[in-house]
Every structure is written in C-alpha cells, then in structure tokens.
C-alpha positions in Angstrom: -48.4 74.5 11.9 -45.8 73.0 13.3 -44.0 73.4 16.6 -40.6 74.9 17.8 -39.8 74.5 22.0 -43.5 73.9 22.3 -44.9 77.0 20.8 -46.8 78.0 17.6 -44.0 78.6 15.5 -42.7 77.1 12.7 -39.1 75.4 12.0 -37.1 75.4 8.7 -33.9 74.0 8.0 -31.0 76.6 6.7 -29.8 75.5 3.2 -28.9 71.8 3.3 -27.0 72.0 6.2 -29.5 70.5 8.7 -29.5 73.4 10.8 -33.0 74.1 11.8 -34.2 77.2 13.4 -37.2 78.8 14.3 -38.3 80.8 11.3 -38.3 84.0 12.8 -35.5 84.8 14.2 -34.3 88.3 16.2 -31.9 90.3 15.1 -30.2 91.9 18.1 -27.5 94.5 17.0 -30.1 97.3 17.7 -30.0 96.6 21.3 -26.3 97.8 21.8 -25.3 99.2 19.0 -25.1 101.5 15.7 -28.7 103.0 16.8 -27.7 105.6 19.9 -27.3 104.7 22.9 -27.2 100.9 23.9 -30.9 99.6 25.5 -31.7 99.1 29.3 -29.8 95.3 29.8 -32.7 94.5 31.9 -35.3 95.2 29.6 -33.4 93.6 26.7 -32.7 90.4 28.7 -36.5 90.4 29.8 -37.0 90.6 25.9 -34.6 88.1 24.9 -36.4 85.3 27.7 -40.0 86.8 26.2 -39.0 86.0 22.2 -37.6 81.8 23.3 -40.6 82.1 25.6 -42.7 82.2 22.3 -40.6 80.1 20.1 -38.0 81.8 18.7 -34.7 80.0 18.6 -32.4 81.4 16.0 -30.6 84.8 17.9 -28.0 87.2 15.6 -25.1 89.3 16.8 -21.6 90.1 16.5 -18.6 90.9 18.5 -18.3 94.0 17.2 -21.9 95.2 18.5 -21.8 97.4 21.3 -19.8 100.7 21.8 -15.8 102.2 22.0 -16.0 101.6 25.4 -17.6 98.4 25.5 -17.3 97.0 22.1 -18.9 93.4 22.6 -21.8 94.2 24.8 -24.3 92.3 22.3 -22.6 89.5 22.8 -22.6 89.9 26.8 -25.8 90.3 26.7 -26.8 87.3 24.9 -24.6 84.8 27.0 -26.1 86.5 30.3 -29.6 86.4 28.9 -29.8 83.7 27.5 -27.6 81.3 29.4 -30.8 79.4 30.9 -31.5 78.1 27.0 -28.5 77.2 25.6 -29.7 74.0 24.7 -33.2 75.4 22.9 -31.7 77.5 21.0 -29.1 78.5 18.0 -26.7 81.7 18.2 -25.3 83.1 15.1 -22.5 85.6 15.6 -19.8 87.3 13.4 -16.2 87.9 13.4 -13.6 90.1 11.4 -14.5 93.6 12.1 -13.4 95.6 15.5 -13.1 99.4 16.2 -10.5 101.8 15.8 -9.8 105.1 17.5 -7.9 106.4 14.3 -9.1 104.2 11.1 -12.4 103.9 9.4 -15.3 106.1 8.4 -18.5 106.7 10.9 -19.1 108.0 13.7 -17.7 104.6 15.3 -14.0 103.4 13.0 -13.9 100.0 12.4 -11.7 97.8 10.5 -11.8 94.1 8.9 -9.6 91.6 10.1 -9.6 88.1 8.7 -6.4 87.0 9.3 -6.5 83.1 10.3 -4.8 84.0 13.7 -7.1 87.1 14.6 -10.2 84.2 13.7 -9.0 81.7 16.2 -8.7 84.9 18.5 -12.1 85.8 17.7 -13.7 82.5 18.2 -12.4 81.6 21.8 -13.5 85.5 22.9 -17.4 84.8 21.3 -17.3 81.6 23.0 -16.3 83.0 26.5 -18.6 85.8 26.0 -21.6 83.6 24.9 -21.4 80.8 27.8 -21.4 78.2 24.8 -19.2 75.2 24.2 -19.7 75.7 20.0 -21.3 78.8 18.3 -24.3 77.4 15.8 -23.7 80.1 13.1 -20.5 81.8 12.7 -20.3 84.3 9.7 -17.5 86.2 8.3 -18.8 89.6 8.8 -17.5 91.6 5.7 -15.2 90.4 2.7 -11.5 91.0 2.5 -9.6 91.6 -0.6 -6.7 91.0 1.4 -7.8 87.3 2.6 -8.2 85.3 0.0 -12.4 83.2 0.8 -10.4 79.5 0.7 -7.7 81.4 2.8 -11.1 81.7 5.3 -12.9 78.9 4.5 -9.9 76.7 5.5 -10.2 78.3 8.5 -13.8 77.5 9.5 -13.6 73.6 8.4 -10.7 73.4 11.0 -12.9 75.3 13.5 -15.8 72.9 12.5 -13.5 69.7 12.6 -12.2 70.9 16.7 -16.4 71.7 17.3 -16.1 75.4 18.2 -18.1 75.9 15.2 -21.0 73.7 14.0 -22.0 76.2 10.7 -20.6 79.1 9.0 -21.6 82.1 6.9 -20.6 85.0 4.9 -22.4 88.5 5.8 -22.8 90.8 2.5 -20.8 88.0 -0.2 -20.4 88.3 -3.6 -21.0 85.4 -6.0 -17.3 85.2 -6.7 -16.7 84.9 -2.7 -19.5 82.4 -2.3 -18.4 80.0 -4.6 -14.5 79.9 -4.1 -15.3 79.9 0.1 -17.7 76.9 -0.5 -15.5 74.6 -2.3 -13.2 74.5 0.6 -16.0 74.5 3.5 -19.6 74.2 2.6 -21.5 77.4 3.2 -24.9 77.3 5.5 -26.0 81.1 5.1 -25.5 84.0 3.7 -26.6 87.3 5.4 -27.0 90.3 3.0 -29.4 92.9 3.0 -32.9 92.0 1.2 -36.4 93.6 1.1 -38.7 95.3 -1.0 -36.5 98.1 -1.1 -33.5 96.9 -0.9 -33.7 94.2 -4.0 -29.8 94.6 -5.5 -28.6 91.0 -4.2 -31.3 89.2 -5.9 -29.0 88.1 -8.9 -27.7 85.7 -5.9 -30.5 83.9 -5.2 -30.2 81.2 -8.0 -26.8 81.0 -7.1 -27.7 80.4 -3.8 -30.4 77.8 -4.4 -27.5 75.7 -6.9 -25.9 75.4 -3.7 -28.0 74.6 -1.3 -27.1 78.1 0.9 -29.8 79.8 2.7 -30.3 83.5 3.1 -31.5 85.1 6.7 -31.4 88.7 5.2 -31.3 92.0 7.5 -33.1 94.2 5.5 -34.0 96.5 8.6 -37.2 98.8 10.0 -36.5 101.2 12.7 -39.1 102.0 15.3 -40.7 105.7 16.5 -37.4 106.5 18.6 -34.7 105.6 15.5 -33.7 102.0 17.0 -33.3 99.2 15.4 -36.2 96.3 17.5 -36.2 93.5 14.3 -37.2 90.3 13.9 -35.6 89.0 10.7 -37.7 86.4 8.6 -35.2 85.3 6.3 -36.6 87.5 4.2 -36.9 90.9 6.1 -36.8 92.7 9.4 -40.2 93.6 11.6 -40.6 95.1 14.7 -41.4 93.5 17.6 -44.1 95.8 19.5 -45.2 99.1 18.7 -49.3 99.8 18.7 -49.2 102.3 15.9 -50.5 103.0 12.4 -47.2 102.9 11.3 -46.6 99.1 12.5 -49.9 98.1 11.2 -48.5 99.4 7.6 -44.7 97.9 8.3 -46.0 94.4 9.1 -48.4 94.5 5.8 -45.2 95.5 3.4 -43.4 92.5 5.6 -46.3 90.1 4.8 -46.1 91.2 0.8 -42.1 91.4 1.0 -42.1 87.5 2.2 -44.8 87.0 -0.1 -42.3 88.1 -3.2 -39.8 86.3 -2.1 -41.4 83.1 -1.2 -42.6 83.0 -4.9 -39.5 83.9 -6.2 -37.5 81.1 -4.8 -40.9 78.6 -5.6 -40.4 80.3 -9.6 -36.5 78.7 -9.7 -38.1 75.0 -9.1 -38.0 73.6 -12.0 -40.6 71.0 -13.6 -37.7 68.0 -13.3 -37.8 68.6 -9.6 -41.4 68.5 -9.6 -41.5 65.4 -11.3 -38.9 63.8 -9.6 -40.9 64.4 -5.8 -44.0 63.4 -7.8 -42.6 60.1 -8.7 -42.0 58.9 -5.1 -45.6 59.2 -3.8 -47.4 56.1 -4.7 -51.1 56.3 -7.0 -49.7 58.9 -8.9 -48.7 57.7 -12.9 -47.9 59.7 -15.8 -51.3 61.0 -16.3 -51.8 62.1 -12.7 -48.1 63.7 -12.2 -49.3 66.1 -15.6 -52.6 67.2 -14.1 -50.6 68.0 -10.9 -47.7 70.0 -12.7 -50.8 71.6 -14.9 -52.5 72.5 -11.7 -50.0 73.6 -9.5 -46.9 76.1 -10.0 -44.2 74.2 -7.9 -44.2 71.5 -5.2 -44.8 74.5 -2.4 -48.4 75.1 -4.0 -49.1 71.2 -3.5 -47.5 70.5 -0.3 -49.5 73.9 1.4 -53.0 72.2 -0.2 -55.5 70.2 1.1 -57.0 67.1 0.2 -60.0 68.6 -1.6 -58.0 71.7 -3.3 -55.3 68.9 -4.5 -58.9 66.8 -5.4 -60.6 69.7 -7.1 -58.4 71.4 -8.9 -56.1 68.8 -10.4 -59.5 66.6 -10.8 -58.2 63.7 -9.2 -60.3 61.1 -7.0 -60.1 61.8 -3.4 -58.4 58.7 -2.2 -55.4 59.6 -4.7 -55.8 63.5 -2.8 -55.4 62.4 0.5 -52.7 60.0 -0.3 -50.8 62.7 -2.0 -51.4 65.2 0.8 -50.4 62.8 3.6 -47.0 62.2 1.4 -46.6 66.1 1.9 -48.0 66.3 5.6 -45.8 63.3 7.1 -42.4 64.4 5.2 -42.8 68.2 6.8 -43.0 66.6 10.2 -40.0 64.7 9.9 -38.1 67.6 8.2 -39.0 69.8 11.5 -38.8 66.9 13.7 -35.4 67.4 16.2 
C-alpha cells in the first residue's frame, strides 16, 4: 500500500488533473453546521490534527458552513486548525451560497450567488479565513439558472491563471452544466451525492469518465447524536469513531458501496484501453495480451494481482508474470509519487 505524509494510506489522483489526495478524505460541514449546534472548536481542531496525523490530506468545507451568527465558522476552524500543515495537505471549499434573514426555505435561508463579482468576493474572504496563499479545490456550490456555467467557468480560469485557485469543481451538476463549464475551464471534481441509497447521479458517471472528472461524493451517515462525523471515500461517507453495532454494520454497507462503485467505473473500461496498456509492457504479443483480456475483466483486476494469480490464471510462464506485475507495481509508485 502506498504511502501519503508517511502513513498507511493510500494516494489517488482526482480526474486528470494531477491533483492527488489522500483517498479518504473528511468531510467537515457536520462540525459547524446544518446538524445542531456547532462542535466543541477544541475537540474538532484536536480531530482535524488526529485525521493528517494518520494520513489524511484532502479536507472539505464551505463558506457558508457555520451558523446566522457566525456563518463561516467551518472555514475558521480549518485555517486555525490546520494552519501547522498547510503544505501536507489539500483544502477544498465552496462558494455561491450565503444566508438570508428573509429568503430561502429551512430552518437556516440561504441564497445562490454566482455573480463573477460576488466570486472574486468570495475567494479573497476563503483565502483570509483559511491562512492559504491558493485554495486546492474550489467548487461552485449549487447551479444557477441565472449564471450561465461558461459565465463561471470564465471566472475560475482567471482565478487559476492569478493562483488563488489551483482546481475547481461543481457541487450537485447536471450533465448539461458539466460539459458547457468544462469547455471553458477544465473541470477536476464533481461533488454530488452518491451511495447505495442514493444512486440517481449515476447516469453521470460515463460522462464523467469521457472527461477525465473525478467524483468525491457526500453521500452522508449520521452518528447516535444526529451529527454529521464523515469521512468521504469518493464514493461514500463513514464515520470516524463510534464503538457500536451500528458502525460495525455502517462500515460493512461502506465497504460493499465502494465495492459497487469501484466495479462500476472498472465495467466502463473498455477492451481498446486494455489493449492499448497491454501493448506497452514488453513479453507480451498477441497471444499473451488475449489470455490476459480473457482472464481478467479490466486493467484494475491485473494491476491489483500478483505474480502467481497473473501466472496461474492467464497460464502464462512466470518470468512473463513478474514482468507484467512490475509494469503495474512501478507505474503506481510513480503515479502516487509527489
């Protein structure tokens, strides 16, 4: 497994964007907003320093988590707490949304605002908050049928182009969105909800892997006390610590949610790709490439094998195994390689 700020945890790169992050990374609206009352700042800065402690270096929030009365405390707490790691570690954020005393529905109004002027506004107030000199992930946090996505996208390449952005994103995007936004600025992520439960974006995904746009999804589980304590897996949330039955059966619909989707996305592949990666290792002809594509559903299924399941199963002589398997090995080391 390979390694991310020295810990057991492994790295993947978002899209084709060479943005690479740890692969879990933690969700942190729950902490101070939309779930009661915001956490203890102390124990949520003591858990922010615990998850980079264990290799996590891919944080989410927003300027419009926290409360009325302190409306960006999320992202307060993140440039406080984690000010000691700023070079470990990526921070993803989100603009476009803010409260409102007398407009929206909830509990809390809020209303979208993605006028390029309120964006710049937006950006040098998440910076100041933050602590950082340029945000790693900056998403759009809701579409508006008022702002046309090229209108936006415009917006982020000039934010990219003066470095107060290095990536940006679109948070619950529709295909239409995706596509017009990307011509203009190249899309890195795409945050909508996803899970076993929650499976209504999934026409996307193709769409998605045409375009070489990633998917960290927030498809959320709530602990004993109602509050949002995620980890999101680019696939779907898990809480972080609770010694119950209940997070013994959460983590096991996690393991088969990432499961589904990890085949799905290996199920789009298609045998042309194969054969194209196959070409480039040497030792393997015609002959060899078919057993392999026979053998094995996708390039994941090869890559993730040993030397004796790649030998066994696609009956191939062990020297052509291991020379096929340290293809694999050596080109995920470079790909997680900083």
């Amino acid at each position: 497994m390979k390694t991310i700020n020295g810990q057991n945890m492994t790295c993947r790169e978002l899209g084709k964007s060479g943005l690479k992050v740890s692969a879990i990374g933690l969700g942190c609206m729950g902490m101070s907003h939309a779930y009661g009352a915001p956490a203890d700042k102390k124990e949520m800065a003591e858990l922010l320093s615990r998850a980079v402690d264990m290799g996590y270096t891919f944080f989410d929030t927003a300027e419009v988590y926290g409360t009325p009365g302190h409306p960006h405390d999320n992202e307060e707490l993140l440039g406080k707490a984690l000010a000691p790691y700023r070079d470990r570690i990526v921070i993803a954020t989100k603009f476009g949304i803010r409260f409102s005393g007398t407009a929206g529905p909830g509990p809390y109004p809020l209303i979208t605002d993605f006028r390029p002027g309120t964006i710049r506004q937006s950006v040098e107030s998440s910076l100041k908050r933050l602590g950082v000199e340029r945000i790693g992930l900056y998403y759009q946090h809701r579409m508006d049928d008022s702002v046309p996505p090229e209108e936006v996208a415009g917006v982020m390449q000039e934010l990219i182009r003066e470095g107060k952005i290095a990536h940006w994103g679109i948070s619950e995007a529709t295909e239409e969105a995706i596509r017009r936004a990307h011509v203009t600025c190249p899309v890195t992520a795409i945050q909508n909800r996803y899970s076993m439960m929650a499976r209504y974006h999934e026409s996307l995904l193709p769409v998605l892997e045409e375009l070489g746009i990633d998917i960290p999804v927030c498809g959320m589980v709530k602990d004993d006390n109602h509050r949002t304590r995620g980890l999101y897996f680019h696939n779907v949330e898990l809480p972080i610590d609770r010694n119950s039955e209940a997070f013994k059966l959460i983590t096991r619909v996690q393991d088969e949610a990432h499961r589904f989707a990890i085949e799905y996305h290996r199920s789009l592949r298609s045998k042309d790709q194969v054969k194209s990666v196959l070409d480039e290792i040497p030792g393997v002809g015609p002959a060899r490439r078919k057993a392999l594509m026979k053998s094995f559903p996708s390039i994941y299924e090869i890559r993730d094998a040993t030397a004796e399941q790649i030998a066994m199963q696609a009956d191939l002589p062990m020297s052509v195994a291991e020379e096929i398997y340290e293809f694999f090995h050596n080109h995920q080391e470079e790909d997680c390689r900083e």
